[in-house]
N, C-alpha and C positions, 0 to 999 in steps of 0.2 A: 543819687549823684555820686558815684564812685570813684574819679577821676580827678589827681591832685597832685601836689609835688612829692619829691619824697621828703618825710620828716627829720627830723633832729633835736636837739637842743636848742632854741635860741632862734635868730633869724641866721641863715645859711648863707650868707654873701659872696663865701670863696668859689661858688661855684654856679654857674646859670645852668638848673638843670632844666627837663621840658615838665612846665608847671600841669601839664595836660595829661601829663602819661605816668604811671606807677612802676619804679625800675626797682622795686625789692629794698633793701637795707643800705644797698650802699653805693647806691645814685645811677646816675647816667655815668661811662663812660667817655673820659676825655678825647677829643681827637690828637694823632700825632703831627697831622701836617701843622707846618709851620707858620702857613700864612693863613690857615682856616682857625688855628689857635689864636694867633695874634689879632682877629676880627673879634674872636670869644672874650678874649681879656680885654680889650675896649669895652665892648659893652659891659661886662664886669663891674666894667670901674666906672662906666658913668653910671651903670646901677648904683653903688657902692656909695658915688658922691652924693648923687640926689636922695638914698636913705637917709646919709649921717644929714644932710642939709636938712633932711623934714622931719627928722628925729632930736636936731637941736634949736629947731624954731617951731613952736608947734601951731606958730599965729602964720607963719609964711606964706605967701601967696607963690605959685611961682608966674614968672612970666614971659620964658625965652626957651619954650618946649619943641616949639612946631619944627623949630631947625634941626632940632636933634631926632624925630622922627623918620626925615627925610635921606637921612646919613645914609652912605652906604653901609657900611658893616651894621646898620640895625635893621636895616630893611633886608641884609644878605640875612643875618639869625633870625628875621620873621620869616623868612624863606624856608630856611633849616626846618623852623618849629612846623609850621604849615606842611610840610611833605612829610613829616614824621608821622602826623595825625591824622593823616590823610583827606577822608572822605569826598563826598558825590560834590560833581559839578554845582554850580551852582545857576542863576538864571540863565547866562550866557550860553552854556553847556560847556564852556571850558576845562578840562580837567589837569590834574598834575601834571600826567605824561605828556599833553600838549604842549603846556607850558617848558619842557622838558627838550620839546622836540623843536618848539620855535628856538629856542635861547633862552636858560634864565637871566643871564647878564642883562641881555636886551628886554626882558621882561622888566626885570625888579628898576632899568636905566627908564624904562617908561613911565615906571609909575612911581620915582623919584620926580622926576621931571614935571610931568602932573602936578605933584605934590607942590614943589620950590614955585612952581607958578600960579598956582593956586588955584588949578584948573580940575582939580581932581573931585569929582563927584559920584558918589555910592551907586551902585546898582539896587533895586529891589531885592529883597531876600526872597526866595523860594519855598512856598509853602510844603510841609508832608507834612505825616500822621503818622504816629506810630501807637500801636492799640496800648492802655493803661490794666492792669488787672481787675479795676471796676469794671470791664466793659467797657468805657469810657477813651477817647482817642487824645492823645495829648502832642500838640501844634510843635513842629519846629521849623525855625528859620534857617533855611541853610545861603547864608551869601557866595558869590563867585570867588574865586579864587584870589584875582585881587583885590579884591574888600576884605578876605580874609589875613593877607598878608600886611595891607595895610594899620587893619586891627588888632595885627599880632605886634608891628614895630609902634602903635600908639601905646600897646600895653605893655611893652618891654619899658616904655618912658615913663608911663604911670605907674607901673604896680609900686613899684617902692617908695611913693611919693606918698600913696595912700596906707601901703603896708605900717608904714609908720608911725600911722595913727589908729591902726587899728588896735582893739583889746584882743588880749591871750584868750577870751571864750569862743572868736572866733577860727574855725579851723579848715575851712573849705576853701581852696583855690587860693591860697596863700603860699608865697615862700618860705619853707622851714619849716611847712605844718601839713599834717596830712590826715587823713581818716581814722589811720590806726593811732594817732595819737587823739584825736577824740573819742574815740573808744576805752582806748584806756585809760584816761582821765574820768569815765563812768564806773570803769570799773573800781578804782579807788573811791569814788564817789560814794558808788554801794556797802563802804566800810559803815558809813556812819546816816543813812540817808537812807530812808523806807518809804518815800511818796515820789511820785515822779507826773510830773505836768508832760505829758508828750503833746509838745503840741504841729498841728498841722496849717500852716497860711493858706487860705481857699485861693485858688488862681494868682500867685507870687507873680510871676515875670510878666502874667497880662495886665496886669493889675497896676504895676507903678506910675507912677505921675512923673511924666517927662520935666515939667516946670521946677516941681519938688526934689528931682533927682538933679537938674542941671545947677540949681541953686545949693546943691552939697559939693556938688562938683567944683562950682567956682568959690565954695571956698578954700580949696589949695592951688585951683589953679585961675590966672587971670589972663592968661595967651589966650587975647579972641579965636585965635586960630584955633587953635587946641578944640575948643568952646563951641564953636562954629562944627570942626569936625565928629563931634560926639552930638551934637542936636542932627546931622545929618545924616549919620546911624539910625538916630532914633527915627527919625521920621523918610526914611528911604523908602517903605511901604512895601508889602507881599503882594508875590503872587502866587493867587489862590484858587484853584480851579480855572485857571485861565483870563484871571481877571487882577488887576493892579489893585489894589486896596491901600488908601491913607492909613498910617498907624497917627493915633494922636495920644495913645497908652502903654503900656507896656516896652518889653525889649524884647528882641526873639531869643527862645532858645536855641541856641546851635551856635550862636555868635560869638566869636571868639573873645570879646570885648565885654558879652553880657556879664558872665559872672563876676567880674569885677566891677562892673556899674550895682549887679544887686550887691553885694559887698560892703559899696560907699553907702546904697539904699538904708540896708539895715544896721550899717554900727549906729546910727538914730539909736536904735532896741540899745544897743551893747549899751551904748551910753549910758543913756534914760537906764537900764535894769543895774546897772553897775552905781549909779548914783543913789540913786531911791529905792532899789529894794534889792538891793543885794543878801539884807538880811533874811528875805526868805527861804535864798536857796542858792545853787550856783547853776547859771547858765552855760550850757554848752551848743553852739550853735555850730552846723557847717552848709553854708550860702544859706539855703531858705529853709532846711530840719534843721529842728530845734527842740531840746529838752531843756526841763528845769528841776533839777535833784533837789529834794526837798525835807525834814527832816519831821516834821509832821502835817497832819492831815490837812488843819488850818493854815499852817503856809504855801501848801499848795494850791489852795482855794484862793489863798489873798495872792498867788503867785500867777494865776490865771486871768485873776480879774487885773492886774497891772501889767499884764503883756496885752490883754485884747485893749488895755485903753492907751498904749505907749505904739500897739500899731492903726490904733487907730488916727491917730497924729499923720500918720503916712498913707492913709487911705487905704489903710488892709484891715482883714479881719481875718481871724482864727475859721478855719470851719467846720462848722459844728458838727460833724458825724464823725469826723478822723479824728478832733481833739478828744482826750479824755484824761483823766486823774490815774496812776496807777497806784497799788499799794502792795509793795514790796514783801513783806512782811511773809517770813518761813516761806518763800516761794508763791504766796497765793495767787497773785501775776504776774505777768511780765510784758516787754512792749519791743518794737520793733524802731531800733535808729541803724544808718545806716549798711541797711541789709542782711542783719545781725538782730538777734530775737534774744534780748536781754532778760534775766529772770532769777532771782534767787535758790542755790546751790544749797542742800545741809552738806558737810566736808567728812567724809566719811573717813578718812585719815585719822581728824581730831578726833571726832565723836569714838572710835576705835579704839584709840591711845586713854582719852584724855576723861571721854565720859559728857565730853561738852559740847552743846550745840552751837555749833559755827557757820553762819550763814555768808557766802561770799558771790557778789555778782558773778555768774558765768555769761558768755556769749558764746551764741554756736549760728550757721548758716540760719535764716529767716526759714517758713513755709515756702514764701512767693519765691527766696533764689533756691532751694533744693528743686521747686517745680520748673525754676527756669533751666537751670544746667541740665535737668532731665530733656527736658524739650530741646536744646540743643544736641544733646548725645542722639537725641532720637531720630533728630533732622539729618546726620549724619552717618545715620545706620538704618534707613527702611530697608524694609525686604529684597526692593528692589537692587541693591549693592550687595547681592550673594554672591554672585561672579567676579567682584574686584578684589584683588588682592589685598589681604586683611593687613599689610605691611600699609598699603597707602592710608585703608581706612584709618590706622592708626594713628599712622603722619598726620591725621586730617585733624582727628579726637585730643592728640596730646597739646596742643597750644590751645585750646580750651581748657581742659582738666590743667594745665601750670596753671594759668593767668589767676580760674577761680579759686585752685588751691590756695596762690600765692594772697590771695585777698582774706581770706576764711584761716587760714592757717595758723593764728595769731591767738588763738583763745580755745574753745572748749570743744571742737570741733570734728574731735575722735571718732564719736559715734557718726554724723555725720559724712565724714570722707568713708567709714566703712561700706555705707549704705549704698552712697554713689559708686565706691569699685563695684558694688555689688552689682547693681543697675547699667554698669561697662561692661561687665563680664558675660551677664545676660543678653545683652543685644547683640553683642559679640559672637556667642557663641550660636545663637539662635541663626546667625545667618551662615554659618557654617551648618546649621543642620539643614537648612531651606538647601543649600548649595548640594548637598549628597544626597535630598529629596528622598529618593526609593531605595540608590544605592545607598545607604547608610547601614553599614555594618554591625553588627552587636557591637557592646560596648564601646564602638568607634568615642559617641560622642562624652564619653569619661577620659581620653587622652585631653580632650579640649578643657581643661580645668583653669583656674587662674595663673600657675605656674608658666603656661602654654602660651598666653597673652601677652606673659608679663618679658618672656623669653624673647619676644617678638616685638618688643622697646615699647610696650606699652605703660605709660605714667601710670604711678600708683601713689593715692594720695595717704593711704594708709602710712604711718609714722611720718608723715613729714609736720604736723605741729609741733611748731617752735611757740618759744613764751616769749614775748620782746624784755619781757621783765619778771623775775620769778617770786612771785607769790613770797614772801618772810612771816613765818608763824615761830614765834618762841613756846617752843614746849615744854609744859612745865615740866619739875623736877619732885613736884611732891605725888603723893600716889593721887591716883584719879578720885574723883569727887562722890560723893555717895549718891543717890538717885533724889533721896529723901532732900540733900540739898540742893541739888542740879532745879527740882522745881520752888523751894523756896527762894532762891535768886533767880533766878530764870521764869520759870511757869509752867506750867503745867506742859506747856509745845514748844515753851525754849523758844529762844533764839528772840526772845524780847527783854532788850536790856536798857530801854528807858526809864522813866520814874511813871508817879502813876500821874504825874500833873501831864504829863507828853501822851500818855494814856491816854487820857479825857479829852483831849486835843485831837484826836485822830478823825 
């Protein structure tokens, strides 16, 4: 799941960025018209009111939502958000640009209208597949375009109602929180913390209990209407293979609404693991991945057995081939959270200077996203594009290599972006050699080096890691340590500075 607001300090209220889409360090830009601004700052501000209201009442019900759904200017910004994000038709066949080409006014005026009268009823979501790395195909729901808009002006009304009660462990699909700031919350993590619970929910969003979910629901909100339109979501039903199917479980993914229904789902866990066992460890969750940094071996045991029994409250379970223990310790494993292959560092800096073993979490690209980005570069570059001009291919190559750059770029990921110029460079060039075939000149294809490419505006990921936060090590000032005592504090492989009771524990 890679796809969130951008981050900050705090909850971000000055600004409604698109919670869907990742715009870099320093948001979405604002529009200058005047009257497309002045739609933005309404909805701002009835964001704004309904945070402070569910942030100073935490018993509140609310119960006068469905009016403000209907509004123009929030149904104009579900509009906005919905064309930004694009994607396919949905059952109807409908697409953006239709929508575009009838009128949106007259669009978004009909399905207010709908709304206020209370005539408005879902379409089925649309079944597809898209293949899983197991092998395995994983189901999504894509709704029409107006149930998408619809679910985007319910979620402009909800999110900060719920935002407000959520905990700081969670990080996905939230305002003011984003990926890279779960990541780096592991990475300080990894200062003091050598076991790691990674754990995996077997089938998340098939899996929920509509009943269970509706009754977290109405505890902030009590608008039947509100109530009525989130139970008719849920059970709108797919189609799948040509065939209408009852949902009576789960929520689709694709749904612009789901991730914030899984959200309300699992702060249950935040709660329950923040209440009762927080002393084993710190949870960091974003929507359904989920770790739990642990400090030794027995707490990540006892930290296991109280998430499979806090979801099982909710009718979920851990599944058992993806979940596993990891043990941190001088690198011996490491585990994969969002897309990112976490793992223990020795710091050759210190060890250099200092004589000391210093072990600090790195993150670099995962196995599964180096093979993915490759498989992209390659879909881009068959043989068959030896005749097209290597300026278009380019054009075609560089908003993938930003986008993944832009995502990887945040941590340890040097060696990795070398590899992939590497693997641009070669596809690259190989179809310059297919293209000169016979006539290919001596040393021709030694002009075609990476300078050649690079002259030719192609993105280069090489140096562009940035740190969001830079690493503080105080160096000592006394001369470095002797060997003899680097292993009587340390150990004989260093980089174990527990006692020996946390030892025995392990």
């Amino acid at each position: 799941m890679t796809n969130n607001a951008i981050g900050g300090k705090g909850h971000e209220r000055e600004r409604v960025g698109n919670e869907g889409t990742r715009k870099g360090m320093t948001g979405e830009s604002r529009s200058n018209h005047p009257e497309q601004q002045k739609l933005i700052d309404n909805v701002q501000q009835l964001q704004n009111r309904l945070w402070a209201a569910a942030k100073q009442s935490p018993e509140r019900r609310f119960h006068a939502l469905y009016d403000r759904i209907w509004r123009s200017d929030v149904l104009q910004e579900a509009w906005k958000r919905v064309k930004k994000n694009r994607g396919a038709a949905g059952l109807d066949d409908q697409t953006i640009a239709e929508v575009e080409q009838m009128g949106v006014e007259r669009f978004l005026g009909n399905i207010g209208d709908d709304l206020r009268m209370c005539e408005y009823r879902p379409s089925a979501t649309l079944r597809r597949y898209i293949p899983k790395a197991d092998g395995k195909r994983r189901p999504l729901g894509i709704p029409t375009v107006r149930d998408r808009v619809v679910q985007m002006a319910a979620k402009l009304v909800l999110d900060p109602i719920f935002d407000a009660d959520f905990l700081s462990c969670s990080y996905g699909y939230r305002l003011g929180r984003s990926a890279l700031m779960a990541k780096e919350a592991l990475r300080k993590l990894g200062k003091t913390n050598h076991h790691v619970l990674d754990a995996d929910i077997r089938d998340y969003f098939g899996s929920i209990d509509h009943d269970k979910l509706m009754k977290l629901v109405a505890l902030r909100i009590s608008d039947r209407r509100v109530l009525k339109l989130i139970r008719q979501w849920l059970e709108a039903g797919v189609m799948d293979e040509g065939e209408i199917r009852s949902t009576t479980i789960g929520v689709p993914q694709g749904g612009v609404i789901s991730p914030l229904l899984s959200n309300i789902y699992l702060h249950v866990l935040d709660k329950l693991w923040n209440r009762h066992s927080s002393r084993l460890g710190t949870l960091v969750r974003y929507a359904d991945d989920l770790v739990v940094m642990c400090k030794t071996k027995q707490h990540c045991e006892d930290a296991e057995r109280d998430v499979r029994k806090y979801l099982a409250r909710l009718g979920l379970e851990l599944h058992p081939d993806k979940t596993r223990r990891v043990e941190l310790y001088d690198g011996k494993q490491g585990f994969d959270f969002l897309g990112c292959h976490f793992r223990k560092r020795l710091s050759g800096k210190i060890w250099e200077h200092e004589r000391k073993r210093v072990y600090s979490l790195h993150r670099q690209p995962s196995h599964r996203a180096m093979k993915g980005i490759r498989q992209k570069v390659r879909m881009q570059t068959p043989r068959g594009r030896c005749h097209v001009d290597v300026h278009e291919v380019i054009a075609e190559l560089n908003p993938i290599l930003r986008g993944w750059g832009a995502y990887f770029g945040t941590g340890n990921a040097a060696q990795s972006f070398n590899q992939i110029d590497t693997y641009v460079y070669e596809r690259l060039r190989s179809l310059h050699v297919k293209r000169a075939g016979r006539n290919l000149k001596p040393a021709q294809a030694e002009q075609w080096d990476r300078e050649y490419f690079w002259n030719h505006g192609l993105h280069r990921l090489r140096g562009t890691v940035k740190y969001p936060e830079a690493t503080q090590y105080r160096w000592s000032e006394s001369s470095p340590a002797s060997r003899v005592r680097e292993i009587r504090e340390h150990g004989f492989y260093g980089g174990r500075m527990e006692t020996r009771a946390m030892r025995e524990g392990k």
